[in-house]
C-alpha positions in Angstrom: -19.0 10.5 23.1 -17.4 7.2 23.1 -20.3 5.9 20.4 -18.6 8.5 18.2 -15.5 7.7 19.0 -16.3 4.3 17.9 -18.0 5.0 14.6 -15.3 7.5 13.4 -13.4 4.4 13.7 -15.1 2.0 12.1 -15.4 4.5 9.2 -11.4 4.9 9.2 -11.0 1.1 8.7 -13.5 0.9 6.1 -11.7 3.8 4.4 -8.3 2.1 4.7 -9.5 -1.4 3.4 -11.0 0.5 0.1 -7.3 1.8 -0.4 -5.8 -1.6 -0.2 -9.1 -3.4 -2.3 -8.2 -0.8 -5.2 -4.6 -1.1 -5.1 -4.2 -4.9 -4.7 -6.5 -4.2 -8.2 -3.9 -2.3 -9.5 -1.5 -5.1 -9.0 -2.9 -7.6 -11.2 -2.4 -5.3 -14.3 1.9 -5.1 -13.2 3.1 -7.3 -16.3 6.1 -7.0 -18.8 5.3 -5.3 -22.1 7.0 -6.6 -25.6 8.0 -4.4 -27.5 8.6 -5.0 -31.4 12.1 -3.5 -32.8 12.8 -2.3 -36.3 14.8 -5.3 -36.6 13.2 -8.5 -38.4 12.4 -11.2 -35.2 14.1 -8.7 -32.4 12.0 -8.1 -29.5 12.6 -5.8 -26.3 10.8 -7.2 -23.3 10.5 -5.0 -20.2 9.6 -6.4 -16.8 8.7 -4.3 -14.3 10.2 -5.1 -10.5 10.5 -3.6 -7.2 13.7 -1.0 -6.6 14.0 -0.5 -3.3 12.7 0.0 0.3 9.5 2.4 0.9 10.0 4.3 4.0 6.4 5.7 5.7 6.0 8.0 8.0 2.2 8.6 9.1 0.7 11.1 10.9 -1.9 11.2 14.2 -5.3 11.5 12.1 -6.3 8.8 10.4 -3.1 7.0 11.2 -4.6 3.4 9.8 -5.7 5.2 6.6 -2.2 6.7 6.0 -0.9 3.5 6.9 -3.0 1.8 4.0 -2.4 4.6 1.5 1.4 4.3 1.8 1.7 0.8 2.0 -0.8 -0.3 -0.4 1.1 0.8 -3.7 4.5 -0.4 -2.2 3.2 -3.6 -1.5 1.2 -4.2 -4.9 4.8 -3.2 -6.9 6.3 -5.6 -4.8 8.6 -3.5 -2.3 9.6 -3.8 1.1 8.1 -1.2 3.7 9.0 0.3 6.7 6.0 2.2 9.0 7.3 4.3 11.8 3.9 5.7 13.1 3.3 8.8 15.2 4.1 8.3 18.8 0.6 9.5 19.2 -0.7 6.1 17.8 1.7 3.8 18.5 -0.2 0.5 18.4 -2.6 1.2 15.4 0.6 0.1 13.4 1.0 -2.8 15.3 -2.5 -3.6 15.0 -2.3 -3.2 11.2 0.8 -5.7 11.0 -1.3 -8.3 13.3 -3.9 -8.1 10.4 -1.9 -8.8 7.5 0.2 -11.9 9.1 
């Protein structure tokens, strides 16, 4: 049982570092556009930042996998998040934190 156990995890961490590989992908193509005007030598440059705080709440299954599916787009546009994790699976957040410092 506990071999299982051990394997499902193992496959739930994979699964979470493929969200945050293709996201962290995604970030390198989050650049400003120019865009010409009708006007001779007028341009209009948008930059794309961060707006605000991302709040994520995760569930009890696959709590590291939600973790990396919320966080991974917030983080790769540049916002802040906040995790409050199930109180079923307390320290899997924790444990995720610990990784990324």
């Amino acid at each position: 049982m506990l071999r299982i156990h051990l394997h499902l995890q193992v496959f739930q961490v994979a699964y979470a570092a493929r969200f945050i590989e293709l996201f962290a992908e995604e970030a390198t193509r989050v650049y400003g556009d120019i865009i010409p005007l009708p006007l001779p030598n007028h341009y209009l440059f948008v930059l794309k930042e961060p707006v605000s705080v991302v709040g994520a709440i995760t569930p009890w299954n696959f709590p590291i996998a939600m973790i990396a599916r919320k966080v991974g787009p917030a983080l790769a546009c540049g916002c802040t998040v906040v995790i409050t994790p199930s109180e079923l699976t307390p320290l899997i957040a924790l444990a995720a934190a610990k990784l990324v410092l």
